[in-house]
Each structure stands twice: as C-alpha cells, then as structure tokens.
C-alpha positions in Angstrom: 20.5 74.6 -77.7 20.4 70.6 -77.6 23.8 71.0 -75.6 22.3 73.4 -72.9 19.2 71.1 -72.4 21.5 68.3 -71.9 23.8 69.7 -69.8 20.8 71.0 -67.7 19.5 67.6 -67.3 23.1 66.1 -66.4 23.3 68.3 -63.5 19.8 67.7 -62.3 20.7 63.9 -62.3 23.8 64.7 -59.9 21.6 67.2 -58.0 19.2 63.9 -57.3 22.1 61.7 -56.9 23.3 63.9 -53.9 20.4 64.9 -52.1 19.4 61.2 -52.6 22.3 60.0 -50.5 21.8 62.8 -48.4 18.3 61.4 -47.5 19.4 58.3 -47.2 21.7 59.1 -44.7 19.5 60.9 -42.8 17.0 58.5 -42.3 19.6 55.9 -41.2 20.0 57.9 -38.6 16.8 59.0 -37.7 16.0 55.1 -37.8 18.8 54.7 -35.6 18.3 56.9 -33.0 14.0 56.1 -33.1 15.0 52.1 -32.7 15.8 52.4 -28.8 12.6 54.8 -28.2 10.7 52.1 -29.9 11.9 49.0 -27.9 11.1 51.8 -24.8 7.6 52.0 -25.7 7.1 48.3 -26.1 8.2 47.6 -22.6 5.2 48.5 -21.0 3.3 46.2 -23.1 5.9 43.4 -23.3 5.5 43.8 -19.4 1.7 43.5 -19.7 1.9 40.3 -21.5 4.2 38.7 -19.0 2.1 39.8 -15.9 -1.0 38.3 -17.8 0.7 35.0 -18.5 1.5 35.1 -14.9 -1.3 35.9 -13.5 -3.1 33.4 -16.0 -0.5 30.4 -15.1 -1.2 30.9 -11.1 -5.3 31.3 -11.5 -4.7 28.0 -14.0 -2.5 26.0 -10.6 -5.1 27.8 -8.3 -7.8 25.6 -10.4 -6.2 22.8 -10.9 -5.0 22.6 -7.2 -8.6 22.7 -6.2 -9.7 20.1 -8.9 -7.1 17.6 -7.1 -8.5 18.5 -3.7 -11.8 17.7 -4.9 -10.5 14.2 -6.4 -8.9 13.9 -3.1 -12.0 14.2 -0.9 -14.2 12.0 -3.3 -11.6 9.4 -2.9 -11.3 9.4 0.4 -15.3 9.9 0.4 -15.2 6.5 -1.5 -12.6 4.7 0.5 -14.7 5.7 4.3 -17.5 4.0 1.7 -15.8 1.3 1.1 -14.8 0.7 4.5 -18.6 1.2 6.0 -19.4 -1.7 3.7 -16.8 -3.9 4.4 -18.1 -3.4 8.4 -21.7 -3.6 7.3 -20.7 -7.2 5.3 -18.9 -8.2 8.7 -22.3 -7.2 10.5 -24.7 -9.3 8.0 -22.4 -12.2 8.1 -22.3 -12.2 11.7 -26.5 -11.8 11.7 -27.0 -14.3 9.2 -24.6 -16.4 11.4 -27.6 -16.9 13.7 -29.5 -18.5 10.9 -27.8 -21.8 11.6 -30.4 -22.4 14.5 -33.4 -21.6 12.7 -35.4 -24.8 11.3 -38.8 -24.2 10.7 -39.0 -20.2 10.7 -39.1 -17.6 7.8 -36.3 -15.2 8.1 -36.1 -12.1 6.8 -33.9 -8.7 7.1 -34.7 -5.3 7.7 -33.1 -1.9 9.2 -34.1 -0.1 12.3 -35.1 3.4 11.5 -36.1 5.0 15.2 -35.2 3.8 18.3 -36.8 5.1 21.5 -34.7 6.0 24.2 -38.0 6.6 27.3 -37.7 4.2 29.6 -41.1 4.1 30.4 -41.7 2.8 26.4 -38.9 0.9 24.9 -39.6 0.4 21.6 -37.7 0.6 17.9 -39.0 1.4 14.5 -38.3 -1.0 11.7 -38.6 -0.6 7.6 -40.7 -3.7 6.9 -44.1 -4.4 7.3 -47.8 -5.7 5.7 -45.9 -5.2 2.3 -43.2 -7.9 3.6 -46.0 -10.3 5.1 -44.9 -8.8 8.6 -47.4 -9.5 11.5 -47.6 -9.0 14.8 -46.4 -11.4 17.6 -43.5 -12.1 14.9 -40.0 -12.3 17.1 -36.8 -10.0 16.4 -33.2 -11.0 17.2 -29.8 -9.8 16.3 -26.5 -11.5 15.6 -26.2 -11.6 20.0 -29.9 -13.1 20.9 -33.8 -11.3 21.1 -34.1 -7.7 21.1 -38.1 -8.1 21.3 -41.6 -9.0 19.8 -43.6 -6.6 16.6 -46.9 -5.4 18.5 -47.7 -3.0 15.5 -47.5 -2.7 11.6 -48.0 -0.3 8.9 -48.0 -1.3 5.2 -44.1 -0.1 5.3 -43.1 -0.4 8.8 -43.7 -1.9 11.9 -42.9 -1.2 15.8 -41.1 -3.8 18.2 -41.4 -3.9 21.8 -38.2 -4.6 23.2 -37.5 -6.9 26.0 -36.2 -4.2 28.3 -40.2 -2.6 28.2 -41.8 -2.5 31.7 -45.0 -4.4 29.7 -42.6 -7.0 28.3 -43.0 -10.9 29.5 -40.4 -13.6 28.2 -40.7 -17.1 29.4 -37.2 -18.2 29.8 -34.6 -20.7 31.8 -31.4 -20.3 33.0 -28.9 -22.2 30.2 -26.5 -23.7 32.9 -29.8 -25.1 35.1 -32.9 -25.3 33.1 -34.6 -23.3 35.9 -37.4 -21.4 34.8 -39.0 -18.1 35.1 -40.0 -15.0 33.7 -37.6 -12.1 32.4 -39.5 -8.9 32.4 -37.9 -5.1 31.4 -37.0 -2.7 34.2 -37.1 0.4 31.4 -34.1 1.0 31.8 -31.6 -1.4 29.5 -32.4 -3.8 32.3 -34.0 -6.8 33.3 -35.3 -8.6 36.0 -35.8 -12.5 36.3 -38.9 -13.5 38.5 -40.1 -16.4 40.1 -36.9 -18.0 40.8 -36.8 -19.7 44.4 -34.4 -18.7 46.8 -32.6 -22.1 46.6 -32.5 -22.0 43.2 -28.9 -22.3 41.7 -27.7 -19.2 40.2 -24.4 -17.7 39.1 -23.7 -14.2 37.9 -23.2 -14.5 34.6 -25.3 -17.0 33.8 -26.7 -17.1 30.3 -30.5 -16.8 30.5 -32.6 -18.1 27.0 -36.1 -18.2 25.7 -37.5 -21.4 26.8 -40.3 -21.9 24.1 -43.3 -21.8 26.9 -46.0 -19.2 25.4 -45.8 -20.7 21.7 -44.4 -16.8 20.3 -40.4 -16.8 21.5 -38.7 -20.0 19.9 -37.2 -21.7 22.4 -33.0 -21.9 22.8 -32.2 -18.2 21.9 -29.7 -16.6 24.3 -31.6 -13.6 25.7 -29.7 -12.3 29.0 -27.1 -12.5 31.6 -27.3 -12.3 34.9 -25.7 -9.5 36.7 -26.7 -9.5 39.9 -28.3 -12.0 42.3 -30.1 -10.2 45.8 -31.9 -12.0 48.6 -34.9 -10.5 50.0 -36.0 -10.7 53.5 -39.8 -12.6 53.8 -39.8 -12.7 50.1 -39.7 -16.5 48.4 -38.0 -15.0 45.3 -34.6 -14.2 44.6 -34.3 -10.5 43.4 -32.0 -11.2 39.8 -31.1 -8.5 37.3 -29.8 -8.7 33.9 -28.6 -7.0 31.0 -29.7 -7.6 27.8 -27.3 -9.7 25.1 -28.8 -8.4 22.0 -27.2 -4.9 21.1 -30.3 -2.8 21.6 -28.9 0.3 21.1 -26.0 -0.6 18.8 -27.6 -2.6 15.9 -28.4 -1.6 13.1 -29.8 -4.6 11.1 -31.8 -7.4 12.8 -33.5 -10.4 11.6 -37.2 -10.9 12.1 -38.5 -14.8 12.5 -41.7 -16.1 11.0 -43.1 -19.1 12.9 -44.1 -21.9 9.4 -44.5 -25.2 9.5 -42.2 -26.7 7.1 -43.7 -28.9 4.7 -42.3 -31.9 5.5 -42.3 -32.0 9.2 
C-alpha cells in the first residue's frame, strides 16, 4: 500500500514538472508576441509627451522672445532718455551762459508750460510764481536775448507778455550806433522799431538791445535784428522790422531776472 501511495505521488511530481514547463513556455511566448502590441500602445502617448514638450519649449522661446523685446524697448526707452538730458544739459549750460552779464539781478529758472500762438495776444505760461518771490514787471530772457516782461502771477505760475505783443514797448538802441528808439510787437513773431529818423544809420542786420531807459529792461541785452529797412514818403520815420533773437517758440527753459541792489554797491 505504502508503494502505491508513493508511486502515485512520483507521477504527480512528473505530471507538475511537465505541465510546469509547458506553462512556462507558453507564457514566453505569449510575452513575446504581447511585447510589440505593448510598445504599439505606448506610441500614442510617447507621441503626446513629445508634442507637449514641444509645444511647451516654443510657448517657453515665444515668452522669453517677448521678455527680450521688452528689455529692448526699455533700453532704448532709457538711452532716447539719456540723450534728452544730455540736450537739456547742453540747453541749461547755454542759458546759464547768459548769467555772465548779470551783476546786480536775482536769477532764477523755470519752464514754460503754455505758449500762445494768437497774434493778437502773445503771451507764454510759466511754472513759477508768488511761491518763488515772482512779481510782476520781473524781465524774462533765454540763452539768445528777451523774450518779454511777467504782467501776471498766481501762487504757482505766472504769464509773460512777449515782446512780439501788439501792447508791448521796449526802449532800445541799435548796438552798432547807439541810436535809440522804441521796438514794439507786430503779433506776428515780428517787430517794428520806431522813431528812428530817416538819416539815421542803419544796416540790415543790425543787432538791436535793451537800452536800460524805463528802469524795468536792464540795459545791454541783445533783443532783435533788423530785417528790413523801408522809407516812407512824408513820413520822418524810417519803417524797420525785426525778428526776434530770443527763441520764442523753441525754448523751453528761460531765466527770469530780479532787479536787487547788491549789498555792497
């Protein structure tokens, strides 16, 4: 009986043995032939990842691009910056310049904020006033000559007449001569000289300046030239025009004169 049990049991191991190969094999092959449908169904997602990174690298370039455009445009934003102040240094040098023939005057600067362009009212707008001890009858210039007297002030800001205003009188003489007379606006960027005698002697181009007469325009500031010299018929006068030196349209900064006795004059 023990012999039958073992002999059972002996055949049952070689039964296991077999089938256990058997299996074996089988799944070999069955792994086999399952390992190119697997790499197959990974494609689509291996392609996935791919077109992601992709699209992720370009979108990253398409930000960075427009990070360096921006850097660009502020530098360039800086640089046209840099080079407005390097012409606005050139431009307060060349005001201050006229400083040299100021003795006994305050000076201070300030920026024109409206200029008016009528020609029946010439006038320009300016960002000092009471605050900054500015008063009428106080005389404006630029880095060329006189642009024109303040006539109004607010605590802020005050209003200059220019010289080319139909109401505005300068007492003035021709450099070259000394000849005197009066240089009134024409409204129109223009000046007119009166009161200068037909045998007067007068060039075009002749530089006309303040003369000092009146006690508000100091006197030896460049203030005109001479364009063009007419004769009238039964007039005593010679008909003279001028043009403005002082950039009336053009500046931007000017320099405003106080009249003060320095102390030790």
């Amino acid at each position: 009986m023990q012999f039958v049990v073992a002999f059972i049991f002996a055949i049952a191991l070689m039964a296991a043995d077999h089938y256990g190969h058997l299996l074996g094999s089988v799944r070999s092959a069955l792994l086999t032939t399952l390992n190119p449908i697997e790499h197959l169904a990974q494609i689509p997602s291996q392609l996935y990842e791919t077109v992601t990174q992709d699209f992720t690298s370009i979108d990253e370039l398409r930000q960075e691009n427009q990070k360096l455009k921006t850097e660009l445009l502020l530098i360039k934003a800086k640089m046209q910056q840099h080079a407005n102040m390097e012409l606005e240094i050139e431009r307060l040098q060349a005001l201050l310049g006229t400083t040299g023939k100021i003795r006994n005057q305050n000076v201070q600067i300030a920026t024109i904020t409206f200029f008016s362009s009528n020609p029946l009212s010439q006038f320009l707008s300016l960002n000092k006033g009471q605050l900054d001890n500015i008063r009428p009858h106080q005389v404006v210039i630029d880095d060329q000559g006189i642009m024109g007297q303040i006539i109004d002030t607010t605590p802020t800001s005050s209003r200059v007449l220019l010289i080319s205003d139909p109401d505005h009188q300068l007492p003035v003489r021709i450099q070259r001569t000394g000849q005197r007379g009066i240089l009134t606006g024409t409204g129109h960027d223009q000046l007119t000289l009166r009161f200068i005698p037909k045998n007067s002697s007068l060039q075009i181009g002749d530089i006309i300046e303040s003369s000092g007469m009146g006690g508000i325009f100091p006197e030896g500031y460049p203030a005109a030239k001479i364009t063009q010299i007419n004769e009238l018929k039964e007039e005593p006068y010679l008909e003279v025009l001028a043009e403005p030196i002082a950039k009336l349209r053009q500046a931007h900064k000017v320099l405003i004169l106080s009249r003060q006795e320095v102390a030790n004059d």
